[in-house]
N, C-alpha and C positions, 0 to 999 in steps of 0.2 A: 381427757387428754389421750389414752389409748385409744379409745375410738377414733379420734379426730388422725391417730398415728396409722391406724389400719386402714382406715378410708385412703390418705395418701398412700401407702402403701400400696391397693390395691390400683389406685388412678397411675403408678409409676408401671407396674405392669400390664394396664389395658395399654399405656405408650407402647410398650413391646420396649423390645431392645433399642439402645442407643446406638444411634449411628456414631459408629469410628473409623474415620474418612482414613487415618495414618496409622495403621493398626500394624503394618512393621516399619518403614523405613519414616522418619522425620522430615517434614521439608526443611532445606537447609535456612541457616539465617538468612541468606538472598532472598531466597521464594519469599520466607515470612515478608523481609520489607518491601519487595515486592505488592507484596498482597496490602500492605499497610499504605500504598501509596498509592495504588488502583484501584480500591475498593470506591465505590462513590460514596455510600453512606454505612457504617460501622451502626448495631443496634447499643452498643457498651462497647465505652473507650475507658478501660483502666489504667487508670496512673501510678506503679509501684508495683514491686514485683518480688517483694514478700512474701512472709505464710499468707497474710490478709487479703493482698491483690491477686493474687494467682490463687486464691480460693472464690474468691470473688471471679475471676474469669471462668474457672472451673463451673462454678454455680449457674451463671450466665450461658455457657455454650452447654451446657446439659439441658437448658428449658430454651436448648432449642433457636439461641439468639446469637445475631452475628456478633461476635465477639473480638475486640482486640486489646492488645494488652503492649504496654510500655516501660521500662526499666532503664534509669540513666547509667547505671553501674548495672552489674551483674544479677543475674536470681538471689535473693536470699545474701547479698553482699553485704545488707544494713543489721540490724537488731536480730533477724531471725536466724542468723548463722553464730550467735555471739550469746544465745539463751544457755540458763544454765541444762540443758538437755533433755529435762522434765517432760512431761504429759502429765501434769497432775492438777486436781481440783482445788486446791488449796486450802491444805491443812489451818493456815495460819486464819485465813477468812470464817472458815466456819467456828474455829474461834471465838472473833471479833463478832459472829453473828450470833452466838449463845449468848455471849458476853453480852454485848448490849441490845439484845432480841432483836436483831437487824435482819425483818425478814428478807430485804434487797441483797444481801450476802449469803444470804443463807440462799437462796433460787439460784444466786452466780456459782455457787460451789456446785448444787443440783445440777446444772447445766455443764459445768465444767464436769462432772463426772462423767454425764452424758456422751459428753464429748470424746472424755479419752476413752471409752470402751470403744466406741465408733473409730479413733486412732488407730488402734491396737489390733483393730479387724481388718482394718481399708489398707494396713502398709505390714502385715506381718512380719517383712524382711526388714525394717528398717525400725522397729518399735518391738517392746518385749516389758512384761512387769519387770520391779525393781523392789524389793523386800527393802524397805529403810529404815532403821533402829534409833531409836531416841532413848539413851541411855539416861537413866535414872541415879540421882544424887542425893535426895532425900528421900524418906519414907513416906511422906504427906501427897508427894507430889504423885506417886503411882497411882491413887486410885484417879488423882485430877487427869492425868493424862490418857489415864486407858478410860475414864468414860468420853473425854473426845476425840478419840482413837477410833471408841465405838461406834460414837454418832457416824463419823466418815463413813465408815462402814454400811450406817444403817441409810444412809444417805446414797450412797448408793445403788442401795438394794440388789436388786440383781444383777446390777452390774457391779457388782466389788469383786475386786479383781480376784484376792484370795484376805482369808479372811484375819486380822490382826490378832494378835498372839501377846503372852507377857512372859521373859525369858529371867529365871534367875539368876543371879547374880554370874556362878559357875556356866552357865550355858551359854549367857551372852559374851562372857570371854572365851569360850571356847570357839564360836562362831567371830569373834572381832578381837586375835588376840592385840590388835595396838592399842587396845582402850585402858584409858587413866582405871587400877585397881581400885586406889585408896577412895572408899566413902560410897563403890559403887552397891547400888542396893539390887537393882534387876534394872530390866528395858523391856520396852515394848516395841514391836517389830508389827509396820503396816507395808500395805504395796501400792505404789504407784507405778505410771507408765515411766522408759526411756527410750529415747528415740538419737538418731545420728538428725540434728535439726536441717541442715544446711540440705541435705541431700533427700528430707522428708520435702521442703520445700519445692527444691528440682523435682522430685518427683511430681506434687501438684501442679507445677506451672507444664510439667512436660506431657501430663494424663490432656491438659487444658487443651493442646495445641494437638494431641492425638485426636482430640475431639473434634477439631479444627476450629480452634481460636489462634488468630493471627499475633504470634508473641514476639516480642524482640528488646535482646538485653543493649546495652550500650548505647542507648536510644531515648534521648532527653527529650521533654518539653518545655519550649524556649517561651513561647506564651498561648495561651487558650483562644480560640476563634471562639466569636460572639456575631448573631445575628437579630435582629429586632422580629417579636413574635409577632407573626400577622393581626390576629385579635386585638392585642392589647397595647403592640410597638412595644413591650419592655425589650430591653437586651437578653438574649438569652445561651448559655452556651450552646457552643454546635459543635464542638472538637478542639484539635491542638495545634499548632505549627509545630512541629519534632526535629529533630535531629538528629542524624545518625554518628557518632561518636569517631567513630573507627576512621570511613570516608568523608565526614563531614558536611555530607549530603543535607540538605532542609524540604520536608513536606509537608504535606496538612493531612491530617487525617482527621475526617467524619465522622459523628455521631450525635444520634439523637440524644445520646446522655452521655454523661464524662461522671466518671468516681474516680474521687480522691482517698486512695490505699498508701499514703505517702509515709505511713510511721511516724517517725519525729521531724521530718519536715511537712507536717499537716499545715502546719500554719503558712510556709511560703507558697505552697500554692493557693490556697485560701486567697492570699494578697494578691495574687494573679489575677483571680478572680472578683477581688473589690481588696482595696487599697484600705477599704476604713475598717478591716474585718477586725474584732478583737481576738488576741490569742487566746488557742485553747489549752493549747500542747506545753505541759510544766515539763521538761524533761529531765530523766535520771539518770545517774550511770550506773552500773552495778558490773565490776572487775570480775571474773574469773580466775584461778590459776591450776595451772597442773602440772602434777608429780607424778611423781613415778608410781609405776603399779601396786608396787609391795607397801601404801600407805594405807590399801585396804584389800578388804577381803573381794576377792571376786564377783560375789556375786552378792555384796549386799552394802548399801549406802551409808550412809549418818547423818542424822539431824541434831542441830544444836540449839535448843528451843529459846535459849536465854544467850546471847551473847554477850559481852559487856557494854555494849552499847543497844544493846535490843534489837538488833539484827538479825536475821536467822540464815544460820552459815548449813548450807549442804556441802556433805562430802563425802563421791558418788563415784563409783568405777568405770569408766567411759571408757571403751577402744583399748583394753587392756593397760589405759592409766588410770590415774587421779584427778577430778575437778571437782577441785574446794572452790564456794564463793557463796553467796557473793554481796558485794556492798550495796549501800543505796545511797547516792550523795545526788545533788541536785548539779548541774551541769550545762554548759552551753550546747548548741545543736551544732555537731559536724559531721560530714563525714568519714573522716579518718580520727576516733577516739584514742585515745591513748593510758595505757594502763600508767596510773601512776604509783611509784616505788612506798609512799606511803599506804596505798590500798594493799598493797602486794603485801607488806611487810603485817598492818592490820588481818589480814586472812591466817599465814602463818602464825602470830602470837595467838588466835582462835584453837587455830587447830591444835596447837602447842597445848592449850589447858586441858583436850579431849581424850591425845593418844599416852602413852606412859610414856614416866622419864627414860626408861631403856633406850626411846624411843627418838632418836636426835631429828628435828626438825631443821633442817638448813636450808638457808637461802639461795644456795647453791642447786639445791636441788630442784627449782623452779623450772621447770622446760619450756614453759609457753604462759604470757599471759596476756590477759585481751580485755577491751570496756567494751560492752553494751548499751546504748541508749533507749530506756525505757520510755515509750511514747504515750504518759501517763496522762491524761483527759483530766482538768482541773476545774474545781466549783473551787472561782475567785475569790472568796473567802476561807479556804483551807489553811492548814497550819502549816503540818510539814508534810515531806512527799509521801510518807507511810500512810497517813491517814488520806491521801486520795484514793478513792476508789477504785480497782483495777477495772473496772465495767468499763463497758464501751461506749461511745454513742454516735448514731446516724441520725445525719445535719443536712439541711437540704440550703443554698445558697437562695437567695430573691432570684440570680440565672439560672437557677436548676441545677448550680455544681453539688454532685453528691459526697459528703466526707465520712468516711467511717476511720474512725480514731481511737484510742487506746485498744484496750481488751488483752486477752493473753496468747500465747501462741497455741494451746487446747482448744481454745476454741476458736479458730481460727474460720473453721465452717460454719457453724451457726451465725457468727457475725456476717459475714459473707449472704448466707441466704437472710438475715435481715434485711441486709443491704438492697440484694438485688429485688426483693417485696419492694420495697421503700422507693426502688428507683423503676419499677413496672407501673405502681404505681400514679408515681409522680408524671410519668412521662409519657403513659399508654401505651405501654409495650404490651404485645400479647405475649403473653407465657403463660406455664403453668404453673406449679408449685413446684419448691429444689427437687434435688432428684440427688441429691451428694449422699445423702445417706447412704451408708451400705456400699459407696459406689468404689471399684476396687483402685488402689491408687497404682501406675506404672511399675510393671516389674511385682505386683503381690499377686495377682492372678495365679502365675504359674509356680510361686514360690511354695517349697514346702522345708521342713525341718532336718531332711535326710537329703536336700539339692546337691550338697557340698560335696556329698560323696559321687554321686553322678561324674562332678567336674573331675574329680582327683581321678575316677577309672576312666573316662571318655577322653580326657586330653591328657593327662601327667602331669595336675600341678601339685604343687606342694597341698598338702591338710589345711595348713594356718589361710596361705592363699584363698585357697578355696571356700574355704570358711567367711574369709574375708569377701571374695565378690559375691557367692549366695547371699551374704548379713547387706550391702549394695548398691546391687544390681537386682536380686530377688531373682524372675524368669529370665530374666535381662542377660546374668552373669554368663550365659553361653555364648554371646554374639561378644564379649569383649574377650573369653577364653579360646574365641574361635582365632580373633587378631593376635593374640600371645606368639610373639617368638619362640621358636626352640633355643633351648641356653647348650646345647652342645656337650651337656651332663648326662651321666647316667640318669642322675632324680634331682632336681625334675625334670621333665621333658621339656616341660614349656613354663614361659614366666619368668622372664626377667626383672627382679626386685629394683624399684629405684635407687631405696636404701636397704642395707641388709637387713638391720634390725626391724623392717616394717611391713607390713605383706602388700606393699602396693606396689604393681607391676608394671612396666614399662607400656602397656598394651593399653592399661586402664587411660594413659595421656591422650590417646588415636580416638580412643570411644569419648573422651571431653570433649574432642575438636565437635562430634556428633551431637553433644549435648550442649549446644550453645557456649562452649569454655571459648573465652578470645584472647583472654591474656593470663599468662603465667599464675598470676596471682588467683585466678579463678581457678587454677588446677589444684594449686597447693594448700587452699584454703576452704573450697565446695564443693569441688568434684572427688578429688579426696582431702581427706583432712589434715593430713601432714604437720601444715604449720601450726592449724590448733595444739598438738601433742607433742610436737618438739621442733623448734625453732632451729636448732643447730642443723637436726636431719633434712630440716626442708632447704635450708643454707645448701648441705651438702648437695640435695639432689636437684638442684635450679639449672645446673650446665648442660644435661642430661635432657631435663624437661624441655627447656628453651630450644634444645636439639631437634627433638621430637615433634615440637609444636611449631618448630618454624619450618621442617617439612612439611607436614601438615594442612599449612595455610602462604605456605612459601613466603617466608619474612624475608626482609635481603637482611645483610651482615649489619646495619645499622640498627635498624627494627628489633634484631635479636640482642645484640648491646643493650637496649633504651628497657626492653621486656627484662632481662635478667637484672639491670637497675633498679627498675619498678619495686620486684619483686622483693628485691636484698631490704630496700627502703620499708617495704612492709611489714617482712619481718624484723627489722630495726624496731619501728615508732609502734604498728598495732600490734606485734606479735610478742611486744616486753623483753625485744633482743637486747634494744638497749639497756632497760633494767637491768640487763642480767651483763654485758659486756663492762658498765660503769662500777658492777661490783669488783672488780679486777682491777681500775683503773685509781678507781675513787679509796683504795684501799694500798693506798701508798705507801702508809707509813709499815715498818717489816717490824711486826709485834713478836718478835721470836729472841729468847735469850741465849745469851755467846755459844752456851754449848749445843744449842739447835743451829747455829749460825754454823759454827764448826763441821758439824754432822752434814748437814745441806752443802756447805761447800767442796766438802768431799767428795759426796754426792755429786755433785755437778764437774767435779775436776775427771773422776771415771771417764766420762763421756769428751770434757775437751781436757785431752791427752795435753795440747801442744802447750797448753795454758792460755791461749787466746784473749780469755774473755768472754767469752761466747759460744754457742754452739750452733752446728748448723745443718741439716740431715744428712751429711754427709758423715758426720762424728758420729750421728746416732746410728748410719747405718754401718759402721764398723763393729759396733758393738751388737747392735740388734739386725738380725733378718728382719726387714720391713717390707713391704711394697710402696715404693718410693711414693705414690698418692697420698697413702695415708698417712705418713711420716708428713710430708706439708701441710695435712690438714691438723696434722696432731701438734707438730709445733706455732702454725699459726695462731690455732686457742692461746697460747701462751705471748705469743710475740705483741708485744702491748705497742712499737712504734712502729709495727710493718715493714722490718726495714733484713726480712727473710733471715737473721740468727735470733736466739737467744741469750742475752747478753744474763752477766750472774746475777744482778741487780732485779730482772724479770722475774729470774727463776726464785731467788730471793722470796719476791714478792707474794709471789704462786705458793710457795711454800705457805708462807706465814697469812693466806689466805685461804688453803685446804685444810689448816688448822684449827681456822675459827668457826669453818662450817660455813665461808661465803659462796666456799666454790668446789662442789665434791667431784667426781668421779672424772679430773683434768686426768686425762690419758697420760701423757707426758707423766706427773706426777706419779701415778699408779708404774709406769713403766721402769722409770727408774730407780723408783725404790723396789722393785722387781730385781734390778740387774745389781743392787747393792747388797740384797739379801741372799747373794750366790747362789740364784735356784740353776737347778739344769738347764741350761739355753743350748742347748744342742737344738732342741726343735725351733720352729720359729714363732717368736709372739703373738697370740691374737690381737687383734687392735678394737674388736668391739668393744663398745663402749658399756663398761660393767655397771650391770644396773638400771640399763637403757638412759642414762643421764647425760647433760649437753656433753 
């Protein structure tokens, strides 16, 4: 096999250097559809625009092949923006592959190792190891789990990232002080990769179209063109009818092969393709959720090898929060998944058994939660979705449609150059052998570990900023630091924050429009992450956004209405807003006794002097310096029939809901019992939100 890897190695450097036709500016999405509608014949027409498909395009226009690519929604809008963040080989597989000497498992984990070192080299801005601890309960079980701790390891080989450890008792809570004391014996600490997914994706699809593969998001295929093969007269495919989403426009685009990268709608376009196909695609769901930062330690994970149901729940530091998850339930195919409050609730009573009782797990404390659908590849006699195999497989249609289906998001390349073998073959493309190896992904070229500092002396941004578009944008981050407004501050110079508590900048919206972002929800969701990490903050910054981005692309006033709809509605249904808004609602009944009732009412009488009934920012700001924004934003959380006061029944309610732990860190609540506890209010209140919570 090394041999075989040095030989290609040496064949990728007699190519010389890869041409990169857009090596600074990007053609806009025009040029692209442009090019997707003028080209006569395309050598690969990808369908999906995924880790899967956009590695696939990527693989494709590096051997050299005309390349084009199609996404009905967004990059990385499906499964690959909704993983749990990982780069890893899987722990759980190798496993099941000593367990029942499954050599097929045991080469998927090989491979997936492979994989993520090749990760962790090609995007060093956007990926970094991740130390994860598996804390121990019994005595029996330490030596079981540190010798398949070690195989990982040895499984590896030289690419193990850093090498696994066993910490006792005392050390592992010294390093993870939230963990349950009672009965702990020690832990073992391995590393895997973690990566920002959504934006590793964009990267690949965006390295694809530097390379000049013609890419374009919003851009459906309505049905396949098919032509009868001279030889034989079969039908055979020859490209797609498309559509362009936005304008509504219909073309055809060409090609001598068509692959289907469609994730969990493999199977409808399959059907496209022949009507009698049987399904292959069992699909899963697997929830997310995440809390706040202080649920773990910065820089190191948790594994829960046993859950009550036989699950395996991570719970991982991401972006300066928490993502606990995730589930595995079996599920219909849609587009817009929806976290449900049972999944959400299952995660929490998990995590609840891991961290100490000091430790209050609330439901409140929830920021954002989100489903994923796993595009799990089935052998129709399987039991349940765990036991299907995460492996992939490439499937060639009787017309030559190419489908590549399941696999994981690590290996998102190796499948990719299966693929495109499988489809050179099939179809007598000339090429050579992949060339992705090694190959650097947009923005890691110029990235190094000391960029940030650059940005903070050459333009004035803030540290976190900075930090924040080096981790990315990688070499990138100076063309969006270049757009940065001056804020009219001593410090920083430049950089206006969407939200306060977030280091995403006003500048980073201008550089989306550049990255194929078309609509609001692709800002707040891929280009940066926002609503992943906290739903309320991305609420807040939608007016702002929708500002920015209708300059941009010159929306008129209805356009911008329909866009900040859109978006509210996302974060409602995929972003677990509602979960989280129905805990206030659904939480009617005021579980508080008379002399809590008492206390709160007083409480609430402070602020409406006149006895009203109600209060309205205008009472609050008699009392408190506010700036009248955020005083609406602050009583809004609480105003449960929209109708702009506070009535005592509301507040009531709020109370006797920050009590149980359905709803923590409600401003309004924090503020007032501020102003009941006579602190000095001469200065004026801060109104961030303590804790970083909605």
């Amino acid at each position: 096999h090394a041999t075989d890897r040095l030989a290609r190695l040496a064949y990728v450097e007699a190519q010389g250097e890869l041409k990169v036709p857009f090596k600074d500016a990007l053609p806009t999405r025009e040029e692209q559809l442009s090019t997707l509608r003028n080209t006569e014949e395309f050598d690969v027409l990808v369908v999906g625009g995924g880790a899967t498909g956009s590695g696939c395009a990527l693989d494709a226009v590096t051997r050299n092949l005309k390349t084009a690519l199609v996404e009905r929604s967004d990059f990385s809008s499906g499964t690959s923006s909704r993983s749990t963040k990982l780069i890893h080989g899987g722990v759980r597989y190798l496993q099941k592959a000593i367990m029942k000497l499954d050599y097929e498992q045991y080469m998927m984990v090989k491979e997936a190792l492979h994989e993520r070192a090749n990760l962790l080299n090609i995007a060093p801005h956007l990926s970094a190891p991740l130390p994860i601890m598996l804390p121990v309960y019994k005595w029996w079980q330490l030596p079981y789990y540190w010798a398949g701790i070690k195989m990982y390891d040895l499984v590896a080989g030289s690419q193990c990232l850093k090498s696994s450890y066993v910490l006792s008792k005392s050390k592992a809570l010294e390093l993870f002080p939230m963990l349950k004391k009672d009965k702990l014996v020690g832990a073992i600490v391995y590393y895997d990769g973690q990566h920002n997914d959504a934006r590793m994706n964009l990267a690949i699809a965006l390295t694809a179209a530097r390379h000049g593969a013609a890419i374009a998001n919003y851009t459906e295929v309505v049905h396949l063109l098919k032509k009868p093969d001279p030889k034989t007269g079969q039908e055979k495919v020859c490209g797609a009818h498309c559509r362009d989403i936005i304008t509504g426009q219909e073309f055809d685009v060409r090609a001598r092969c068509v692959i289907n990268a469609t994730g969990p709608f493999t199977d409808s376009l399959r059907k496209m393709d022949n009507q009698k196909t049987a399904n292959i695609c069992q699909p899963s769901a697997g929830v997310h959720i995440v809390i706040p930062g202080y649920y773990s330690p910065d820089n190191m994970g948790l594994l829960d090898p046993a859950t009550s149901d036989g699950r395996v729940i991570f719970f991982l530091p991401w972006e300066k929060m928490t993502v606990a998850g995730t589930t595995d339930t079996p599920t219909e195919v849609t587009a817009h998944p929806i976290p449900v409050e049972d999944d959400i609730n299952f995660i929490l009573s998990e995590v609840r058994n891991y961290l100490s009782p000091d430790v209050e797990v609330r439901r409140g404390d929830v920021l954002a939660a989100w489903s994923g659908i796993r595009p799990l590849v089935t052998d129709p006699n399987s039991k349940d979705t765990q036991s299907i195999c995460r492996n992939h497989i490439v499937n060639i249609s009787d017309s030559g449609l190419i489908t590549i289906a399941g696999g994981k998001w690590t290996t998102y390349r190796s499948m990719a150059e299966e693929t495109l073998d499988t489809a050179i073959k099939a179809h007598n493309l000339s090429a050579g052998p992949s060339r992705t190896v090694g190959l650097m992904l947009d923005g890691g070229k110029d990235w190094t570990p000391t960029l940030y500092i650059r940005l903070v002396q050459d333009y004035g941004l803030e540290n976190e900023v900075a930090q924040h578009l080096a981790a990315t944008y990688g070499g990138r981050a100076f063309e969006v630091a270049k757009m940065a407004q001056v804020t009219g501050k001593r410090w920083p110079i430049v950089g206006k924050r969407l939200v306060s508590e977030f280091p995403y900048i006003e500048s980073e919206v201008q550089y989306a429009v550049k990255e194929y972002a078309c609509t609001v929800i692709d800002v707040i969701a891929r280009r940066t992450r926002l609503g992943f990490l906290n739903v309320q903050a991305a609420d807040e910054a939608l007016p702002r956004i929708v500002e920015i981005m209708g300059n941009e692309l010159q929306w008129t006033e209805q356009k911008k209405k329909e866009e900040l709809e859109a978006a509210k509605k996302y974060l409602h249904l995929e972003m677990g807003y509602k979960a989280r808004s129905e805990q206030l609602s659904k939480t009617t009944e005021i579980s508080l006794t008379a002399p809590e009732i008492a206390r709160y009412k007083k409480r609430f009488y402070k602020f409406d002097k006149e006895s009203k009934g109600f209060i309205t920012t205008v009472d609050v700001q008699q009392v408190l310096e506010i700036d009248e924004n955020a005083l609406h934003e602050i009583l809004n959380e609480v105003d449960l029939n929209k109708n702009g006061q506070v009535e005592l029944d509301e507040f009531l309610q709020l109370m006797s809901a920050v009590q149980r732990g359905q709803i923590s860190d409600s401003r309004l609540a924090i503020l007032m019992k501020t102003v009941e506890e006579g602190l000095d209010l001469r200065g004026p209140v801060s109104v961030d939100r303590s804790g970083g919570g909605v």
